[in-house]
C-alpha positions as CSV (number, residue, x, y, z in Angstrom):
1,X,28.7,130.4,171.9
2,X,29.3,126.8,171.0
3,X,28.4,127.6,167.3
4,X,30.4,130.7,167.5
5,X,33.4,128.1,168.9
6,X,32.8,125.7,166.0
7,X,32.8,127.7,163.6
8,X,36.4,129.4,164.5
9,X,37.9,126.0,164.8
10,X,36.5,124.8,161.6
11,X,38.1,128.3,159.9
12,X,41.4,127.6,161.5
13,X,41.4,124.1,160.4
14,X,40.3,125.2,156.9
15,X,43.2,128.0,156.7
16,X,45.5,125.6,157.5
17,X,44.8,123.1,155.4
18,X,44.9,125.5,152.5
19,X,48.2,126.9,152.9
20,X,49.5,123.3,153.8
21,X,48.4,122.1,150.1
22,X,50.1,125.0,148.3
23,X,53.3,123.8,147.5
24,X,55.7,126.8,147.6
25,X,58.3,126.8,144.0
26,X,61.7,127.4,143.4
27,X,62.5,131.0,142.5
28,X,65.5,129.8,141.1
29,X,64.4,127.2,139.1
30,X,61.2,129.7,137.9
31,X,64.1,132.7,136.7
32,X,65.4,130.0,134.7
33,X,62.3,129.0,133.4
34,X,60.6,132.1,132.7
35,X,63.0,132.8,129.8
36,X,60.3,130.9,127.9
37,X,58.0,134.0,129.6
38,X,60.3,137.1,128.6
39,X,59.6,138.1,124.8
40,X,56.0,138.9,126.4
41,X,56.2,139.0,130.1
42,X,59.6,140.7,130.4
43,X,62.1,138.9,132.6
44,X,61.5,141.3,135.2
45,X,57.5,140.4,134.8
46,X,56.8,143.6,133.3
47,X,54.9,143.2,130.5
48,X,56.6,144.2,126.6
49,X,53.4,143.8,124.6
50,X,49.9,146.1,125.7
51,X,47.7,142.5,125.6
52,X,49.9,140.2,127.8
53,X,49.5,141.2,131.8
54,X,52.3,142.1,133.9
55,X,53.4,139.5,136.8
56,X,55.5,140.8,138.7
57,X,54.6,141.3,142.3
58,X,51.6,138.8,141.8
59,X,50.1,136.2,144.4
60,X,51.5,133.0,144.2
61,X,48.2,131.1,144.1
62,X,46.6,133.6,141.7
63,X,49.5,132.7,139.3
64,X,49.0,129.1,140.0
65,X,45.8,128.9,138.9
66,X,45.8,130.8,135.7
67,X,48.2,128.8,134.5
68,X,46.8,125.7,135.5
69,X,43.4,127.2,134.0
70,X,45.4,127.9,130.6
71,X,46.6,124.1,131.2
72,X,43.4,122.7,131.2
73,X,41.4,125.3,128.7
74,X,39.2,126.8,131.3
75,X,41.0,129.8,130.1
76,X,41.8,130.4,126.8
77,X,44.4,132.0,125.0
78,X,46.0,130.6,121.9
79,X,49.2,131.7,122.6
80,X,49.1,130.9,126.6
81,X,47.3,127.5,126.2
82,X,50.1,125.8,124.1
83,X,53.0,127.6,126.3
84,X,51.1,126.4,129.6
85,X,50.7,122.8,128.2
86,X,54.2,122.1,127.8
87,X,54.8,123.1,131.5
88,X,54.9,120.6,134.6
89,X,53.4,120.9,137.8
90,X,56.5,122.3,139.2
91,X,57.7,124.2,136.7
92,X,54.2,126.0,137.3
93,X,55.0,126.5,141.0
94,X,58.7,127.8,140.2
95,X,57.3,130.3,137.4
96,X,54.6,131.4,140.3
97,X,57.3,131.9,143.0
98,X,59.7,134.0,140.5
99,X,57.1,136.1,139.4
100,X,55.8,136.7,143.2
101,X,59.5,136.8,144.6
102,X,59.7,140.2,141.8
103,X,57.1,142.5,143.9
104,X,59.5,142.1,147.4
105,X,62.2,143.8,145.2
């Protein structure tokens, strides 16, 4: 029971901490942004070319971290590499929010 007990707590604790270190963007500040995005990602996150991924409607975090991937060449793409270089950390939160804020239309 005990372990059971710990075991919640430390999950709570965990959760919480998680969600507490994800800094939530601007969706503002990400439309305006994301005209950098459109020729490929459509402003509307829809995808204009059959080899870049729609994002509209996608999580917040996932977005986060394939962009900070592409930032630090853990993932490659030419094209997305030098576009995700030139972008701060919260211009990478704001381009996350706007593209998640597009899937609660």
């Amino acid at each position: 029971m005990r372990v059971a007990l710990t075991a919640a707590v430390l999950a709570g604790v965990l959760a919480a901490g998680a969600s507490a270190s994800f800094a939530a963007g601007d969706i503002k500040a990400g439309r305006a942004k994301a005209t950098a995005c459109a020729a490929c990602h459509g402003i509307d996150g829809m995808s204009k070319l059959p080899e870049a991924p729609n994002l509209a409607g996608q999580t917040e975090e996932y977005l986060v971290k394939a962009l900070n991937d592409f930032r630090t060449g853990e993932r490659k793409n030419e094209m997305m590499s030098m576009m995700a270089k030139t972008l701060s950390d919260a211009d990478v939160a704001n381009l996350a929010a706007y593209y998640h804020s597009l899937g609660k239309q």
